[in-house]
C-alpha positions in Angstrom: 0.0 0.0 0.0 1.0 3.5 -0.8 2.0 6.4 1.6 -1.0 8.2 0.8 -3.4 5.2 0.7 -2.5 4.3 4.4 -2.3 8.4 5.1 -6.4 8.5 3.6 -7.0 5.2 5.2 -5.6 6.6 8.5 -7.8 9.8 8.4 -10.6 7.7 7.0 -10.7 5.4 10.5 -10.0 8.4 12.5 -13.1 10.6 11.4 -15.6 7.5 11.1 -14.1 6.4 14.9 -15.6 10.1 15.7 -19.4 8.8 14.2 -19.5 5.7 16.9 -18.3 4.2 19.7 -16.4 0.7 19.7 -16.8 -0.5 23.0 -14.1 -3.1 24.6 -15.9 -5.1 27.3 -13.2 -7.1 29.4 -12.7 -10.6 28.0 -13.1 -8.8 24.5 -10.5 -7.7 21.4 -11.3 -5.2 19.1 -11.8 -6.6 15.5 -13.0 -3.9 13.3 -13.1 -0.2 13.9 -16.4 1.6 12.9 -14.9 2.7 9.5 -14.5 -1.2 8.4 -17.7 -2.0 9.8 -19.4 0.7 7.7 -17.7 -0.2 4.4 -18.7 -3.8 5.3 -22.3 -2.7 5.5 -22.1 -0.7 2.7 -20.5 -3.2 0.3 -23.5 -6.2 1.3 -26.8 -3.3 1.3 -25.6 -2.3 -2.6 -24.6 -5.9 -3.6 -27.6 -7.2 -2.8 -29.4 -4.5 -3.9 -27.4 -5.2 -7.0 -28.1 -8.9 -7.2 -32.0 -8.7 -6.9 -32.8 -5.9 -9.3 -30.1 -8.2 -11.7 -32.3 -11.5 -11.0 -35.5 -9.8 -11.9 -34.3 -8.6 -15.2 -32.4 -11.9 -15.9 -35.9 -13.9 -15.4 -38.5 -12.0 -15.4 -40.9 -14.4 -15.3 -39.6 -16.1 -12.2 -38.8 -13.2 -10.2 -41.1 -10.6 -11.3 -42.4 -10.3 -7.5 -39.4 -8.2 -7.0 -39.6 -5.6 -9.6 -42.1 -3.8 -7.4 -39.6 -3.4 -5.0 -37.5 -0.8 -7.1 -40.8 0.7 -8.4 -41.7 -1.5 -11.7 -39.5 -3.3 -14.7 -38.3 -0.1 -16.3 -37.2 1.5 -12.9 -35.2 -1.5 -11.7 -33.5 -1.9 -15.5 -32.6 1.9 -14.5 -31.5 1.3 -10.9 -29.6 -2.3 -11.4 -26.2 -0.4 -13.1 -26.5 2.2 -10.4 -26.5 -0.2 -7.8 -23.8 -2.4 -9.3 -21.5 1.1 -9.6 -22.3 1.8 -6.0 -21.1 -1.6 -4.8 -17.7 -1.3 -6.7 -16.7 1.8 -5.6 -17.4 0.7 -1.7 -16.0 -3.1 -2.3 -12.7 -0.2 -3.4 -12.4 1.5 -0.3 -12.7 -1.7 1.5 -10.3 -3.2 -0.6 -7.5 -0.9 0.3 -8.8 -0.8 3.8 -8.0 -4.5 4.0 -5.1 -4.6 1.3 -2.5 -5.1 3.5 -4.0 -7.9 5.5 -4.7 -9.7 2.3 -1.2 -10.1 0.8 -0.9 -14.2 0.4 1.5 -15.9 2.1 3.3 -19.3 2.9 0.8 -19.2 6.1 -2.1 -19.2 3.6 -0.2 -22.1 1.8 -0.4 -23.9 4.3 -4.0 -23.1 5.4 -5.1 -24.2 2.3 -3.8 -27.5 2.2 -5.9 -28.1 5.3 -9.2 -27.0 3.9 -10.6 -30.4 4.3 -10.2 -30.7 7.8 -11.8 -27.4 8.1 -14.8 -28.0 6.5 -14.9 -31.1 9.0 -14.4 -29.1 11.8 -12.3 -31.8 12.8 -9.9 -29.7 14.8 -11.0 -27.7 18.0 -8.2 -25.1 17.3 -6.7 -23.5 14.4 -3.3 -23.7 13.5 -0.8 -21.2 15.2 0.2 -19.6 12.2 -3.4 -18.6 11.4 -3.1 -14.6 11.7 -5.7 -11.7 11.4 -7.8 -13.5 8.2 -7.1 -17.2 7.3 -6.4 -18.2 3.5 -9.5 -18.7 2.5 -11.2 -15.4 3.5 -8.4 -14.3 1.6 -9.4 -15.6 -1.4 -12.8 -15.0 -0.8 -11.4 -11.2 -1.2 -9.6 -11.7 -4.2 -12.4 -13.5 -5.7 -14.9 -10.7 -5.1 -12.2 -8.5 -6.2 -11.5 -10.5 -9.6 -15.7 -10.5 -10.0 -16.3 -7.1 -9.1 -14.1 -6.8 -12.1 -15.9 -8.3 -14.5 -19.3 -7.7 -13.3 -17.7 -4.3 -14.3 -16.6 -4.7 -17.1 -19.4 -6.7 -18.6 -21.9 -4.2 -17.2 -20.8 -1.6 -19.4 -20.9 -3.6 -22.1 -24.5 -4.3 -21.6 -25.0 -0.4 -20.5 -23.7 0.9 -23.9 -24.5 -1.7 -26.5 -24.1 0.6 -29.1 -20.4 1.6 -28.5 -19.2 -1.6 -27.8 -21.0 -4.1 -30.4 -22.7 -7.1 -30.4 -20.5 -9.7 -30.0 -18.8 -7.9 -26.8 -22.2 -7.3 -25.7 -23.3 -11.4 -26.2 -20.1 -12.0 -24.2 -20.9 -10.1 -21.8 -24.1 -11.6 -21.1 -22.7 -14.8 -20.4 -19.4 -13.8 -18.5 -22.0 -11.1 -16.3 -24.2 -14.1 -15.4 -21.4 -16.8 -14.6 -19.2 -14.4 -12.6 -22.8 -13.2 -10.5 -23.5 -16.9 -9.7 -19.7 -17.8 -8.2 -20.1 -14.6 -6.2 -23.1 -15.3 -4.8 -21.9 -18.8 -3.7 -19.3 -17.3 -2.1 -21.6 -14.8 -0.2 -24.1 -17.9 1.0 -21.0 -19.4 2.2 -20.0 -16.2 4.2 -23.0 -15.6 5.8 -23.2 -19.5 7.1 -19.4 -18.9 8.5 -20.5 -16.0 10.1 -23.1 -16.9 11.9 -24.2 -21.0 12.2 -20.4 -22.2 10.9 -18.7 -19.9 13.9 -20.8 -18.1 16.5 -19.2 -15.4 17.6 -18.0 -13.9 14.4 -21.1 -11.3 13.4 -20.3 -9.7 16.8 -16.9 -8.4 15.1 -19.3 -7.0 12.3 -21.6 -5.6 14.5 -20.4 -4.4 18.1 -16.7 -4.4 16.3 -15.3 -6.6 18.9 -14.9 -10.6 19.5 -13.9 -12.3 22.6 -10.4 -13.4 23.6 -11.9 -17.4 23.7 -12.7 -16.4 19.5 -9.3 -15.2 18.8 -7.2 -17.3 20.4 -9.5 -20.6 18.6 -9.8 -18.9 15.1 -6.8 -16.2 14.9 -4.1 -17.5 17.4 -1.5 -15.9 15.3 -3.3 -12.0 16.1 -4.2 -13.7 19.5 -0.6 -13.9 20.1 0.2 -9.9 18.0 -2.7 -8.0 19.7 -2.1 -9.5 23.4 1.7 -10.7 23.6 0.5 -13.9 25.1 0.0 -17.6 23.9 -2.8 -18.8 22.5 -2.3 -22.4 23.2 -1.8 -21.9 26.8 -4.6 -19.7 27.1 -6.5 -22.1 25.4 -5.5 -24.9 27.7 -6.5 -23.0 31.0 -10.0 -21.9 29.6 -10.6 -26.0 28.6 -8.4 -26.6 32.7 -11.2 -24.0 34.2 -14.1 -25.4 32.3 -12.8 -29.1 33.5 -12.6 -27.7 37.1 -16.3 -25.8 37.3 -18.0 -29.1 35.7 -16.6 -31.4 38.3 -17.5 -28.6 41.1 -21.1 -29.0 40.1 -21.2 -32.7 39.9 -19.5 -33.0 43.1 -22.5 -30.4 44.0 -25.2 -32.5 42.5 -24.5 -35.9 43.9 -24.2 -34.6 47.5 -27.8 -32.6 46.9 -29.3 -36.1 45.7 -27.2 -37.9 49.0 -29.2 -35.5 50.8 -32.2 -35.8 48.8 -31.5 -39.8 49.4 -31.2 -39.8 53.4 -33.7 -41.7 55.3 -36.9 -39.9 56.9 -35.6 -36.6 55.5 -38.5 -34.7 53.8 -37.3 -32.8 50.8 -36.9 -29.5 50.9 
């Protein structure tokens, strides 16, 4: 990233940090500031906005319940490149917001070659080398990045049919289509991560914070930058402490049922 990116960034984060408050509860790390939070917001309202003006001119007859929506067929053929626009310049901003953070790496490598287990959810803890985003929200970036472009691209050649031919404009059809589909798998997939797949993680979209139990089992690489400590040991005395307080109350619950058991004692 450039000087005066990170310098615009910088300002950027320091006069949307003046809008809202980001508040740190102990136990808790701060994830996103209110400046990435807002561009996140931004980028999903005008993507899907976006997306369902484009499905109810793609088919018509199957989604014509949402052409109301954007006030009737001619309206949301006028609306759809508007939205698209709108959701490529904000995916922009968040893209050198996050630019940095994104650069691959042998980490990623590595992450990668793993993706099995992680879709199993076979392991408890991610691997220490797992930093601020793992390899494949990265590539969920790039992708968006890579179909941003072409939804682009494509776009204008169905915007300005007459300066750019029919056989660009046929192309473009097809290429607009196929690259909307992938990104919308990707989203579907993004939203089930960030909610059912790993509770906990919309709280660093919403309150811009996640607890230290999150980091240290998803990101034990920032775990270990943001707080100096270790993310295995921590984890190992949260599992020690949750060992301890479970037999405490089955040592509590059999001697209430000895109790509960004594002869010619009346229940309470």
């Amino acid at each position: 990233m450039t000087a005066s990116v990170e310098q615009f960034d910088e300002k950027a984060r320091r006069e949307f940090g003046k809008l809202g408050r980001t508040i740190v509860h102990e136990g808790e790390l701060l994830r996103h500031p209110v400046y990435t939070r807002f561009l996140h917001w931004t980028v999903a309202i005008f993507f899907f906005l976006a997306l369902l003006s484009g499905f109810a001119i793609y088919s018509p007859w199957l989604f014509h319940w949402l052409t109301p929506i954007f006030g009737g067929g001619p309206m949301t053929r006028l609306l759809h490149p508007w939205f698209s626009l709108l959701f490529v310049v904000a995916y922009t901003f968040q893209s050198l917001n996050w630019l940095p953070l994104m650069r691959w790496t042998d980490a990623d490598r590595k992450w990668m070659r793993r993706l099995p287990e992680y879709v199993k959810g076979e392991e408890k803890v991610e691997p220490e080398y797992v930093g601020f985003f793992n390899g494949g929200q990265k590539l969920q970036f790039w992708e968006i990045i890579i179909g941003a472009g072409v939804l682009l691209i494509t776009g204008l050649f169905m915007w300005f049919p007459e300066i750019f031919g029919r056989v660009l404009v046929a192309i473009g059809y097809v290429l607009h289509d196929i690259s909307a589909l992938i990104m919308l798998a990707g989203i579907v997939i993004h939203i089930y991560l960030s909610t059912v797949g790993l509770p906990g993680t919309l709280h660093s979209m919403t309150r811009g914070v996640v607890t230290r139990a999150w980091a240290w089992t998803h990101h034990p690489a920032w775990y270990r930058d943001t707080t100096g400590r270790d993310p295995r040991e921590d984890y190992q005395r949260a599992v020690e402490r949750q060992t301890e307080r479970r037999r405490e109350r089955e040592v509590k619950d059999r001697q209430a049922t000895s109790v509960e058991d004594e002869p010619g004692r009346e229940p309470a």
